[in-house]
N, C-alpha and C positions, 0 to 999 in steps of 0.2 A: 628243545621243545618250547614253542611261543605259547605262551598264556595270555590271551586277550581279556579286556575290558570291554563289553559292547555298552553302548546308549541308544536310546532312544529316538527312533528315526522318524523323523517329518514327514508330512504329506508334500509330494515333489510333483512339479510337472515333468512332463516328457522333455529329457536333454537339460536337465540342468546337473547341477555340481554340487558334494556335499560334503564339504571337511570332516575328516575322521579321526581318532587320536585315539594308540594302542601303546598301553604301558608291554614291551620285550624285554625280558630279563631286566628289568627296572630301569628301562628307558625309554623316555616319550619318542614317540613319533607321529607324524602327519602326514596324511595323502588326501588328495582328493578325490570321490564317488562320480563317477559319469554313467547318470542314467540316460540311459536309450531307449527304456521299456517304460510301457503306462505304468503307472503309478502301484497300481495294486500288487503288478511282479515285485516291486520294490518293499512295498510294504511286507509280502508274505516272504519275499527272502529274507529281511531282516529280523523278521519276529520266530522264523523258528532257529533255532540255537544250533549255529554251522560247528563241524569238530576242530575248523581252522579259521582265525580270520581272513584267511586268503580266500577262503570258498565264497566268502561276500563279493568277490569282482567279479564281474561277469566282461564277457567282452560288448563290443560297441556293435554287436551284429544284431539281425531282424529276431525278435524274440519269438519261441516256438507259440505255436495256436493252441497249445494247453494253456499257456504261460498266459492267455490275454483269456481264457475263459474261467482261471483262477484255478486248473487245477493241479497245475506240474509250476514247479521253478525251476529255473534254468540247469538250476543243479542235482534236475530229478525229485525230488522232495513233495511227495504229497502234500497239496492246501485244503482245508476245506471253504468251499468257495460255495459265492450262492448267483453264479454267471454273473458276474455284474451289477446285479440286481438286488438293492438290499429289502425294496419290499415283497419280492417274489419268494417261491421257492421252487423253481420249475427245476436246477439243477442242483439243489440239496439234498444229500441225501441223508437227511435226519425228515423227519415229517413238522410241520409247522404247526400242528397237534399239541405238539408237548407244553406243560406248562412253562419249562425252564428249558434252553439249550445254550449248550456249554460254549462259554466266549472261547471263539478260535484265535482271538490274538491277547493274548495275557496282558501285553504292555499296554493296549490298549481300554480306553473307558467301555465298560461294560453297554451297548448300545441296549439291550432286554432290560437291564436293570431302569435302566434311564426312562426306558419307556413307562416302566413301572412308577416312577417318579411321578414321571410328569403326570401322568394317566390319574394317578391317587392322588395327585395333587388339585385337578382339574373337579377330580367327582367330591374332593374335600370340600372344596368351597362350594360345590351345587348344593351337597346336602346340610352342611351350614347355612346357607340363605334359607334354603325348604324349613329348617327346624328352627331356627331363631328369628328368623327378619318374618316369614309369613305368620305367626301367630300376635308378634305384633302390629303388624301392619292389621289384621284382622281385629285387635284390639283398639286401636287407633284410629278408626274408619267407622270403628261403631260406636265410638265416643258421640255423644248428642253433642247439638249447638250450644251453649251458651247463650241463653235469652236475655234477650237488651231489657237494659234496667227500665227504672221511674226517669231516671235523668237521661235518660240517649236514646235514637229514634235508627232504626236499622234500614235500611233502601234492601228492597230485593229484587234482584233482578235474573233470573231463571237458577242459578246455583250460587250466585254471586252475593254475597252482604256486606253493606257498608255502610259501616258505622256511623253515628251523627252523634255528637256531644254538645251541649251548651258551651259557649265559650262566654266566659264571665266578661271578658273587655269590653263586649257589644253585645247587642242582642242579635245572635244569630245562631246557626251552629255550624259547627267545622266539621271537616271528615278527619274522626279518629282511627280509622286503620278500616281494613278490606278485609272479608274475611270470603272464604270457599265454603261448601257443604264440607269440605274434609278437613279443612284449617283454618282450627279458631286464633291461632296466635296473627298478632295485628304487630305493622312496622312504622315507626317514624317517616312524615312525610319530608322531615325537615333533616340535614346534617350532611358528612360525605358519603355514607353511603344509599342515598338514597335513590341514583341510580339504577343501583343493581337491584336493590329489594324491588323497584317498580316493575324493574326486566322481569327477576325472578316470579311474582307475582301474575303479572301476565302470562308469563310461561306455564304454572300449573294452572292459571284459567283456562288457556287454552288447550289445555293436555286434560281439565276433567270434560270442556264442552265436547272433544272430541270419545273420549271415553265410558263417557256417565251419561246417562237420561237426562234430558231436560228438565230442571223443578229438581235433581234430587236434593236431598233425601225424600223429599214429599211425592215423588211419580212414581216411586215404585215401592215393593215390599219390604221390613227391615230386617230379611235376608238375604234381601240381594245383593251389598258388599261383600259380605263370608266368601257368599258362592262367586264371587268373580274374581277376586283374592286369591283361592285355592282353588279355581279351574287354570288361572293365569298360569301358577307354577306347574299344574299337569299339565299344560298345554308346551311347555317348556321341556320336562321331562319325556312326551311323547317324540317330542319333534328330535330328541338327542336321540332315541332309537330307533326312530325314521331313517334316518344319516347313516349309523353303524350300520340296518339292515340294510337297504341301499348298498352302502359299501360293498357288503357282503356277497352282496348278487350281484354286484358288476365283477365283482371278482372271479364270481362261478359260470360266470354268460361267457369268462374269456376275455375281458377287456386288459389289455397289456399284453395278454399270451400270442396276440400273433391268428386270434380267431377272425374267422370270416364273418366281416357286418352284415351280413344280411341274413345269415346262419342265430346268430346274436336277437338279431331282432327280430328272428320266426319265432324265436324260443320265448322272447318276450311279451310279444301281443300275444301268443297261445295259451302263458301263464296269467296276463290280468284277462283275457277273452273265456277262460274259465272260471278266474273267481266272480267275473260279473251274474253267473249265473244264482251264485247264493242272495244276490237282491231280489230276484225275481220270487223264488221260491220261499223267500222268508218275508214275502210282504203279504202275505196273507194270513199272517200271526199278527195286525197291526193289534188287534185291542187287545192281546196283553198286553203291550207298552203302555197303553191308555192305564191299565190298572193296576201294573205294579212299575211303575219307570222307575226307580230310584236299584231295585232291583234288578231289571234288566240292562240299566245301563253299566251298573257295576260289572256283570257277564260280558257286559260288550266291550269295557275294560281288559280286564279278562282274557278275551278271544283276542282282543287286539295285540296284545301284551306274547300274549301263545303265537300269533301268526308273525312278529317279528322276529321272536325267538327263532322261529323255522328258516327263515329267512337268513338268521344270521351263523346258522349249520352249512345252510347250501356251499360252504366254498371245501367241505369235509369231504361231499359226496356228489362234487359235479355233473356227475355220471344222472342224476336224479334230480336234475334243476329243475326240469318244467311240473313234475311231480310232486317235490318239494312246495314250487314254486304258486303252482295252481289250488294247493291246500291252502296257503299261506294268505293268497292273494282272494279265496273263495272267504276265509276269515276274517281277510280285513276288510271284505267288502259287505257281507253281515255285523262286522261292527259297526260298518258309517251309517248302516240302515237303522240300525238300534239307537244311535248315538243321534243323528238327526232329528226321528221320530219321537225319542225322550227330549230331547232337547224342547219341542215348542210348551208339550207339559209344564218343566218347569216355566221358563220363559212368558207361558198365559196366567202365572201364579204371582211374577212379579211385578205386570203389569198394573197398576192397579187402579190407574189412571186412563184404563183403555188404551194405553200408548203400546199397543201390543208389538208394530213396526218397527218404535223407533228402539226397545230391549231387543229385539233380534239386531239390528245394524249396530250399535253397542256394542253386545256382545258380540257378534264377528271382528269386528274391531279391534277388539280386547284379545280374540283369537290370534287376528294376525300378526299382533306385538309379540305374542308370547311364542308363534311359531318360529318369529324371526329372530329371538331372542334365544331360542329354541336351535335353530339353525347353527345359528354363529357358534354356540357353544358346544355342538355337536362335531361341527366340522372343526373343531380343537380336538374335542375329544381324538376323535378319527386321524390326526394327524400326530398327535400322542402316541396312540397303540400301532398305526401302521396294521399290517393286514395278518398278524399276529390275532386265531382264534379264543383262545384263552383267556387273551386280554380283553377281547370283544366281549365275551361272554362275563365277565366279573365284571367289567363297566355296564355291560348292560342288565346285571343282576342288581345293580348296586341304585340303577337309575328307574328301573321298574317297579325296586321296593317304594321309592320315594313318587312315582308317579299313581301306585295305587294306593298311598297315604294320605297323599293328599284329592285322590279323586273320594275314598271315603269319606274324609272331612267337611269337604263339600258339597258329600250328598248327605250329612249330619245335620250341615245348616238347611238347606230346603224345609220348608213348613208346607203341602202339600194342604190344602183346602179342599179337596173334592174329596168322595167319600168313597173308598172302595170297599169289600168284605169286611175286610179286617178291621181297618178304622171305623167304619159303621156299626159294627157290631161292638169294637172297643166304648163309641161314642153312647150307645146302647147300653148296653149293662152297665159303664157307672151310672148312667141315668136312673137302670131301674135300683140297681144296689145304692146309690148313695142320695139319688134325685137330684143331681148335679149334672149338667153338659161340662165336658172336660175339657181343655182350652187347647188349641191347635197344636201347640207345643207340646206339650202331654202327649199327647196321642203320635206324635209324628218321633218322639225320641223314645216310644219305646214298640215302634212297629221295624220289625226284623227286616234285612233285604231278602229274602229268601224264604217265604212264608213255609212252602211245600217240602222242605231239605231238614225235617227236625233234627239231625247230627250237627246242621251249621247254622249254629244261633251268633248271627251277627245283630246285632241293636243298630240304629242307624243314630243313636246317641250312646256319649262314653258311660253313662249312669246311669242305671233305671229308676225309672221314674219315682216317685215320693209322694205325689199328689192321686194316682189312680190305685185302687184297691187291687189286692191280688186276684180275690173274688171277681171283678172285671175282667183283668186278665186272663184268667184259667177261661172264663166262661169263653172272651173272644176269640179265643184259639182253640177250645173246644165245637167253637158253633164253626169255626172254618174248615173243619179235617170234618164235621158229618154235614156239613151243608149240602145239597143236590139242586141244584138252582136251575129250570126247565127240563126235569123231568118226564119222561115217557109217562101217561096215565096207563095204559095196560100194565106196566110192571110194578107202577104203586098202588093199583087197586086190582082186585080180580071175583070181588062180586059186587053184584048190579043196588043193592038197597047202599052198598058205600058210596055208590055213587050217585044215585037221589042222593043221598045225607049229603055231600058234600056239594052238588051244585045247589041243591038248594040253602047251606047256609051261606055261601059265598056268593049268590046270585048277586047281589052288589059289587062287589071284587072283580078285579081283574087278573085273580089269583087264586088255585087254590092251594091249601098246606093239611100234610098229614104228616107222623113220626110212626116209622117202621123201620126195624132192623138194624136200628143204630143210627140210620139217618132222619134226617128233617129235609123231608119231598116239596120244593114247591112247584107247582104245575103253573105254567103262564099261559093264560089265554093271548089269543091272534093279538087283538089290540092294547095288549100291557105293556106298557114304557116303564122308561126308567125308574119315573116316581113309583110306581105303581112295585116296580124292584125294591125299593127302598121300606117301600110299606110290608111287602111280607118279610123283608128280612128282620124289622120290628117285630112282627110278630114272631117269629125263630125265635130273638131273642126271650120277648116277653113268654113263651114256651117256654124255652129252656128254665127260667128262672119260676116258675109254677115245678115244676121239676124238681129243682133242688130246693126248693125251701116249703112247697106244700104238702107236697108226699100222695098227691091221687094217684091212685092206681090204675095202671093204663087200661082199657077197653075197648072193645071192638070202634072200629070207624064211625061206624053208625050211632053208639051210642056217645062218642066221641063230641057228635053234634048235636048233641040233644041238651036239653036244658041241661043245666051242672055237669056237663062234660067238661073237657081244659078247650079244647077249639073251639067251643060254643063260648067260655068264661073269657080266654083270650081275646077270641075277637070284637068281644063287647069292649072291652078294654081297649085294643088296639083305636077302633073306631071310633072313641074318645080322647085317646092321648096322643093320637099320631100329630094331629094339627100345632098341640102344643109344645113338643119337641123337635119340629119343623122349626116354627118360630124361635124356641131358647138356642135353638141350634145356630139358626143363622144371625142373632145378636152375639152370640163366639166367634162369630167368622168363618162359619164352614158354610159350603156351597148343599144346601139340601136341597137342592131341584131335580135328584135324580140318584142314583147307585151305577158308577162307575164297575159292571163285570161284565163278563162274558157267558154268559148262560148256555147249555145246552140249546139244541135249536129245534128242541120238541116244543111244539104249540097246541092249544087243542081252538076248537072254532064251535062251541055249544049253538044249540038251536033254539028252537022252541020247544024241544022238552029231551031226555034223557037218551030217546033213542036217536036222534038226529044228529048226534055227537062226530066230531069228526075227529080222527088223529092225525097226526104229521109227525114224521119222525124224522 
């Protein structure tokens, strides 16, 4: 009986020769392997364990058509093979599903493990830059200048500073060093490396003129490095699940399987010629984006985040591509709607300088670095996992936690100036609680994304606030859940003396307001504007706060407006203090020209007296 020793066999081309050595009853010997067969017959003969070394020879003849699909060797022996093909699984019969499948050649490097490797290796280093380099870089960017002393004269020239120092030899002065809006450290003009520092120097000039507003730090707001900082790296993180999804659905159209292109690309313009239609039909919600964007755009997040996910299922259940597909693509084309729309919001916020053009071209800019940057790393990633599910899906859970970390971060820093419900009301009651306007910051870190969702209290800052009363708070968020803003007049009034009482104390007004049933009604007349929004919502608030701190006892409408009523006592009040909390308001820097919401679209059109009233519902 021969007892062989096997080793480990090389990857061989077609017809070459392979020395072999077999300890026989403790005696060496050598022969030479003559392959005739591709490579992989060789491979899978050698790696499953023959009961002779003899059964390793094969002869010099044309090898069978199992033998070259990987699934017979020569000497009968089931392979498990995947045709040829190691990113497919058209002829596997395990499903590409699983998390783990069992390496078929032992002797060999684990190919799934490796993937694993690389794969975690790749998403290692993303989420290290996201969590350590971008919080500094966010620190380091809102470091201020460094103001030139008594003794030095600074040159500016659009972001550019350059230093001037006395130089004692003569009377003149020299340039001490060049500095950017983002770097204050200065370099020797003088030595050997002065070369490079001039090179290097030019280079981030030319990298902030191309990326930064002209004048900054002074043309725009001092939150707009935060927010371009931590849009950069989600811009980065989307664009790596752009690629996986992508991948995923060229996968599922059939591309490598032998599909018909023109079949491929019915299924494809059917699936974005369906999502197009979610633009249409969700552009007529523009002014909620106007009034909560920081909110909607996190949903559009969100949705977009959901619609790759689906995308990167599609190669599980091909059967369902263009279904899958048209959900996917209807999703992500309601997020570009949201995301565009909220985009100019902030972007008219950091303008501040009226350079409202040249922050959009910027920011596109800053886009397309970070897509491209985005790209590259994606299509690593993707060539890491290969077309392995599972894998797809852990990298792209791993890259969407980090892309919605930092889309929140950055919509933390936004300082939002215009005034919608919430913040006007917030800005309101500390006014009337403390007689303080509460400064943009305040108010913007502790306004939720989600006002209407009481289970999902997200803050759009990591800390609440310190500086606003809780009494403010409770009150802001109570006047927003009973506010009714363009209410029907038939269903808040339903007899005729309520209604003399009320248009005659409001005959001034372009407003009226009553409290029934837990709400606070205000009715807008035809010609009420924004301002004219912003004024009754002062008065709500100024209600509300007669309410909890004076204790009148409510009464009919009527007598509501009669002398020492609260609407007759309010709006004497209102009609004095609005002008001066306009004014305190916009020395804070808020925009009080108006109330950012959406009102019902009941109007009434008064006449020349009570019965000439007109409704519109």
């Amino acid at each position: 009986m021969i007892i062989g020793q096997y080793h480990k066999v090389p990857l061989l081309p077609q017809s070459s020769s392979l020395p072999l050595q077999s300890k026989c009853s403790g005696s060496l010997y050598s022969f030479n392997l003559t392959s005739c067969m591709p490579y992989q017959s060789l491979i899978s003969t050698t790696q499953n364990r023959p009961p002779s070394i003899y059964s390793c020879l094969h002869t010099c003849s044309s090898p069978s058509p199992l033998v070259e699909i990987g699934i017979l060797d020569n000497a009968g022996c089931s392979i498990s093979g995947n045709g040829g093909n190691r990113n497919g699984n058209k002829n596997n019969p395990r499903s590409w599903w699983w998390w783990w499948k069992e390496n078929p050649y032992p002797f060999q490097p684990d190919d799934s493990k490796n993937q694993c490797i690389r794969a975690s290796a790749t998403l290692l280093a993303f989420l290290c830059c996201a969590y350590h380099a971008l919080p500094t870089a966010v620190a380091f960017a809102s470091a201020t200048m460094t103001p030139c002393n008594g003794a030095t004269v600074c040159e500016v020239k659009g972001g550019k500073w350059t230093r001037l120092s006395p130089d004692s030899s003569c009377d003149s002065f020299v340039v001490e060093g060049r500095e950017s809006g983002l770097n204050t450290s200065s370099f020797s003009l003088l030595g050997p490396g002065v070369g490079v520092d001039i090179f290097w120097q030019r280079c981030q000039d030319l990298f902030f003129r191309l990326m930064l507003p002209e004048g900054y730090p002074d043309s725009v707001s001092a939150d707009y490095i935060e927010y371009s900082l931590w849009r950069a790296a989600q811009g980065i993180a989307s664009q790596i699940s752009g690629v996986l999804s992508t991948q995923a659905l060229l996968y599922a159209v059939g591309l490598g399987k032998g599909a018909i292109p023109s079949a491929a690309a019915v299924n494809w313009v059917l699936k974005d010629g369906i999502g197009y239609l979610s633009k249409i039909l969700l552009s007529k919600y523009g002014r909620h984006f106007d009034e909560n964007p920081k909110g909607w755009r996190l949903f559009a997040d969100l949705l977009e985040n959901a619609a790759y996910g689906l995308e990167i299922l599609t190669p599980a259940f091909p059967q369902t591509f263009v279904l899958i597909g048209a959900v996917a693509g209807a999703s992500r084309s309601a997020a570009a709607l949201i995301q565009a729309a909220t985009r100019s919001c902030f972007y008219a916020g950091f303008a501040v300088h009226r350079n409202f053009a040249e922050v959009i071209a910027k920011g596109e800019a800053q886009g397309m670095v970070s897509k491209f940057l985005g790209i590259m790393l994606g299509i690593t990633l993707a060539n890491c996992i290969g077309s392995s599910t599972p894998m797809v899906l852990a990298s792209f859970s791993a890259v969407t936690a980090v892309h919605m970390y930092c889309n929140i971060k950055s919509y933390q820093s936004i300082q939002l100036r215009t005034l919608n419900i919430y913040r006007a009301s917030l800005v309101f009651s500390e006014y009337l609680w403390s007689g303080q306007v509460p400064s943009i910051k305040e108010v913007n870190s502790e306004e939720p994304f989600f006002m209407n969702l009481p289970y999902v209290k997200i803050n759009t800052h990591e800390a609440s606030s310190k500086v606003l009363s809780t009494e403010a708070m409770d009150a802001a968020a109570d006047i927003c859940r009973r506010l009714e803003l363009g209410s029907k007049l038939s269903d808040a009034i339903s007899r005729k003396e309520d209604a003399f009482a009320l248009f005659d104390l409001f005959r001034d007004e372009r407003y009226l307001l009553l409290e029934g049933k837990q709400k606070f009604r205000v009715i807008l007349k035809e010609d009420s504007s924004p301002e004219d929004m912003l004024k009754s919502l002062f008065h709500v608030n100024y209600l509300y706060w007669l309410e909890q701190n004076v204790g009148i006892a409510p009464k009919s409408i009527a007598d509501e407006c009669t002398s020492g009523g609260r609407l007759q006592i309010s709006l004497d009040y209102i009609q004095r203090e609005f002008i001066y909390i306009r004014r305190d308001g916009l020395q804070c820097g808020w925009l009080t020209d108006g109330l950012i919401a959406r009102p019902l679209p009941n109007r009434i059109l008064p006449g020349c007296d009570a019965n000439s009233i007109v409704h519109s519902s």
